[in-house]
LOLO-514191 format. One line per 2 residues: number of its first residue (from 1); for each residue y, x, z of C-alpha. Coordinates in steps of 0.1 Angstrom, whole numbers, plus 2048, in hexadecimal, padded with zeros to 3 digits. Each point is the difference from the previous one (the first is absolute). Layout:
NUM) Y:X:Z; ...
// end
This chain:
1) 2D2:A4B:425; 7FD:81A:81C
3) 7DF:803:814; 7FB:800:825
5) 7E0:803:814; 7F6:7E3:818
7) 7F0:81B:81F; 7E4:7E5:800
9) 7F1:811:7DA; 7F8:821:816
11) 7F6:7F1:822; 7F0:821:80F
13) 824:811:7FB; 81C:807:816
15) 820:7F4:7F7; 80D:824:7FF
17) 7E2:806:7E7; 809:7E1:7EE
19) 827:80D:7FD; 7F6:825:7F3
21) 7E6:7EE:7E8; 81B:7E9:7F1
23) 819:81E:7FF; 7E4:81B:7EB
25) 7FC:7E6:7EB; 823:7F2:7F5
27) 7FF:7DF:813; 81D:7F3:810
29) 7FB:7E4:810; 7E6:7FB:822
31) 7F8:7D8:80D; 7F0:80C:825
33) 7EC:7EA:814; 80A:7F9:828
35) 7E1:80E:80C; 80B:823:7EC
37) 822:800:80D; 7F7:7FE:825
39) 7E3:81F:7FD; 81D:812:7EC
41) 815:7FE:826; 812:7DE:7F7
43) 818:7F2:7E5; 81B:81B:80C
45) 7E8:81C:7FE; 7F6:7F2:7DD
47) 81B:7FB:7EF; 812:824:807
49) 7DC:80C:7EF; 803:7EF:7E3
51) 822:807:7F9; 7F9:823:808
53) 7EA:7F5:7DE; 81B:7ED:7EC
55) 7EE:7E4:806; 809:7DB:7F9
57) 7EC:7E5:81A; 7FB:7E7:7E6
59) 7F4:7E7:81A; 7EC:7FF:81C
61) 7DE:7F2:809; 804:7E8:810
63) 805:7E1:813; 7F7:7DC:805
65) 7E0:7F5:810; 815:7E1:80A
67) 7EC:7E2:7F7; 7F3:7FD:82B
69) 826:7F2:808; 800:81B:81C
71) 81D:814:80F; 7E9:81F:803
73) 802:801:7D8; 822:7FB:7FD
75) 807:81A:818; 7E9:816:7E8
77) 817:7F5:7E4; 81F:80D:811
79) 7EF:81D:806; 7FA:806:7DC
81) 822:7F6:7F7; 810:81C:81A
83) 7E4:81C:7EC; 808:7F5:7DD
85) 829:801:80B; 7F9:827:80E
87) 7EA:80C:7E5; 81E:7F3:7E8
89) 7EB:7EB:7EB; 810:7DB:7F8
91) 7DB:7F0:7FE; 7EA:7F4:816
93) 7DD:7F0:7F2; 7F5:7E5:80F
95) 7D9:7F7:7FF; 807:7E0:80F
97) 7DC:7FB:80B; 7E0:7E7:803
99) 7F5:7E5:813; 804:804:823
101) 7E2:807:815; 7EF:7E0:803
103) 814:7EE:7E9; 7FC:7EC:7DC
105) 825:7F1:801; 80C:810:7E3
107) 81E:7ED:7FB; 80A:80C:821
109) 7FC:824:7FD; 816:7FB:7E1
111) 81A:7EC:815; 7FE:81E:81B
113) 809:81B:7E4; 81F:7EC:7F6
115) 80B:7FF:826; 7F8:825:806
117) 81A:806:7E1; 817:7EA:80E
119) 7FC:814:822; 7FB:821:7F5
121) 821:7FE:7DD; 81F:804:81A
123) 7F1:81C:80D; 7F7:813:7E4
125) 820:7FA:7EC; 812:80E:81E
127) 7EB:820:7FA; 807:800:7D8
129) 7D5:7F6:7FD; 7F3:7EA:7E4
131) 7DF:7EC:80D; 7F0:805:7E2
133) 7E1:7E6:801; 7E0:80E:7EE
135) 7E7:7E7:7F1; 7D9:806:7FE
137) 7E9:7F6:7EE; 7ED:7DD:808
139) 7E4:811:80F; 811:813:81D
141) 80E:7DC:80A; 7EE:7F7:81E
143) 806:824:812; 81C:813:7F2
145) 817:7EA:7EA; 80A:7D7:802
147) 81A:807:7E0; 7E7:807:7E1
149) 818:801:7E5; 825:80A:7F3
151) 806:7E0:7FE; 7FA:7F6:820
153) 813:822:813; 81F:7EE:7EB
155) 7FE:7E4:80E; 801:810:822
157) 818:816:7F3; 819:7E8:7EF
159) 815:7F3:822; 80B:823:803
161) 816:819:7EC; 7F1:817:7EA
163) 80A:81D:814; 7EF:7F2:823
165) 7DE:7F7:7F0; 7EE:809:7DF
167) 7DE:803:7F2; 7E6:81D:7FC
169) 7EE:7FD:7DD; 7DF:814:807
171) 7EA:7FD:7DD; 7E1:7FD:814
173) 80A:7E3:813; 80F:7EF:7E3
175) 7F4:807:7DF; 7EC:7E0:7FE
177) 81A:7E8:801; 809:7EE:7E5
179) 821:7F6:80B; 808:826:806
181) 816:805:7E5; 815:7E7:804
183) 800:807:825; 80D:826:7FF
185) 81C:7F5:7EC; 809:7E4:819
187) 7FF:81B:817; 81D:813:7EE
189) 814:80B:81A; 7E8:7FE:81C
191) 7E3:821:7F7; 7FF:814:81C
193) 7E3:815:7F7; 7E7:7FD:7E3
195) 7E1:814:80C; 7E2:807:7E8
197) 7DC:809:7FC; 7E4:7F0:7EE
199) 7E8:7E5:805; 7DC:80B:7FD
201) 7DA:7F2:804; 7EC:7FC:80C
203) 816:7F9:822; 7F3:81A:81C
205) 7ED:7EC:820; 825:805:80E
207) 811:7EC:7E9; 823:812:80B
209) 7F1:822:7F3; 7FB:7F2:7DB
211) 81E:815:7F4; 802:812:7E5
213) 819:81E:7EB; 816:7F5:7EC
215) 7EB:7F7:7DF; 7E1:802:80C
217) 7F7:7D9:800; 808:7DF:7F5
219) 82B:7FD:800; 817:806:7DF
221) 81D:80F:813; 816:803:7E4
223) 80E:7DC:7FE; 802:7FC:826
225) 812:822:801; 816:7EF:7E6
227) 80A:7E1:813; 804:811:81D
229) 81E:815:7EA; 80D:7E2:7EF
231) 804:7ED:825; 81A:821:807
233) 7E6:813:814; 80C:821:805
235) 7F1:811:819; 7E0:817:800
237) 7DC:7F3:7F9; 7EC:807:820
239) 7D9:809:7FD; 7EF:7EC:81A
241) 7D6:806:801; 7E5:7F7:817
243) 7E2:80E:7F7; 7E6:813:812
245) 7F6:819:7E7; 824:805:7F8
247) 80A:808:824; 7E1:818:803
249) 80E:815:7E6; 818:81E:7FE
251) 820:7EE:809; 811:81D:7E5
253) 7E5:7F5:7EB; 808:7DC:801
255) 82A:804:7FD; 7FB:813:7E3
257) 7EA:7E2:7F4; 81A:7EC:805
259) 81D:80F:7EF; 7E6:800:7E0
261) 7FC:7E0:803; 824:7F3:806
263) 80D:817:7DF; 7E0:7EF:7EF
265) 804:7DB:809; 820:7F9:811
267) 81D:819:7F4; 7EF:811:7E3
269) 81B:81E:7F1
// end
């Protein structure tokens, strides 16, 4: 499986940086964040970089936040869709997001995700997109994502072709499961992206820094890694890691962490 770096694993870089760092050090594939794209002059701008790199955008990060019902967010979405479309990636991640400010109707928020894909799936098949819907883990529930497990972002999923809305299998956020196996290869089909990094404790004050390299916690990647191949995955494995110390170091230092790790644990020679 080919490797491509998430820009969130070296935070304090450029995405130029981030493209020269993936091209020293034989990686081919880049997953950019929004936030990157825009300081690197807009999805336009970005794009004609990265090829300029060889690049492939294996997705990008990301959209969603649609759990309020609002048209602000949706507008967001379409905004996202339009970026993914120029940078000539066929993925958009959706964090769908929490509770809305003030609220405890879950069952609503989860309604109001199945609406925005309803809304938001037109648009983005026009624009050749996949809405590809990212669960996290049970504790980011209440403020960053209603949809906790595969299982669940399937069942959102299912009233749509495979090619207008798929899945993100991210080991952090689903390790734990115990219905994850048989979930990935329900998925078959519908894997849009299957990010990695490693679960390690204790968990940071900031619980969304508890990241870790590949290896360096508590996940046996090997059998997820696996299923993910035997559901007809093809695409690249994408290094996604939030972690302070991490994004304090040497971003070259850290790629060539990575590509240790992924020949180690994911795609060993």
């Amino acid at each position: 499986m080919r490797l491509s770096l998430n820009t969130a694993t070296i935070k304090r870089a450029t995405l130029a940086e981030a493209a020269r760092l993936c091209a020293d050090n034989g990686i081919d594939g880049i997953g950019p964040w929004r936030d990157v794209v825009e300081a690197a002059g807009g999805a336009a701008a970005a794009r004609k970089l990265l090829d300029g790199y060889g690049l492939t955008v294996t997705s990008l990060c990301r959209g969603g936040f649609v759990t309020s019902g609002s048209a602000e967010s949706l507008a967001d979405n379409r905004r996202a869709v339009d970026e993914a479309a120029e940078l000539g990636t066929g993925e958009l991640v959706l964090v769908v997001g929490g509770l809305a400010e003030g609220s405890k109707d879950l069952p609503l928020a989860r309604a109001n995700v199945a609406r925005a894909l309803e809304a938001l799936v037109p648009y983005a098949r026009e624009r050749g997109v996949r809405l590809a819907i990212e669960p996290l883990h049970p504790m980011f529930c209440a403020d960053r994502a209603v949809v906790s497990t595969l299982g669940q972002a399937l069942d959102l999923a299912e009233p749509f072709a495979p090619d207008e809305v798929g899945v993100v299998v991210d080991t952090y956020h689903v390790w734990w499961d115990p219905q994850l196996f048989a979930q990935i290869a329900r998925a078959a089909g519908r894997i849009s992206a299957y990010q990695v990094c490693d679960w390690v404790v204790p968990l940071p004050a900031d619980m969304l820094l508890g990241r870790g390299h590949v290896g360096a916690g508590h996940i046996e990647f090997a059998p997820i890694t696996a299923a993910v191949a035997a559901a007809g995955y093809t695409g690249h494995v994408e290094v996604e890691i939030f972690n302070q110390e991490i994004w304090d170091t040497d971003p070259a230092r850290t790629v060539r962490t990575v590509v240790d790790r992924h020949e180690a644990h994911i795609a060993p020679r």
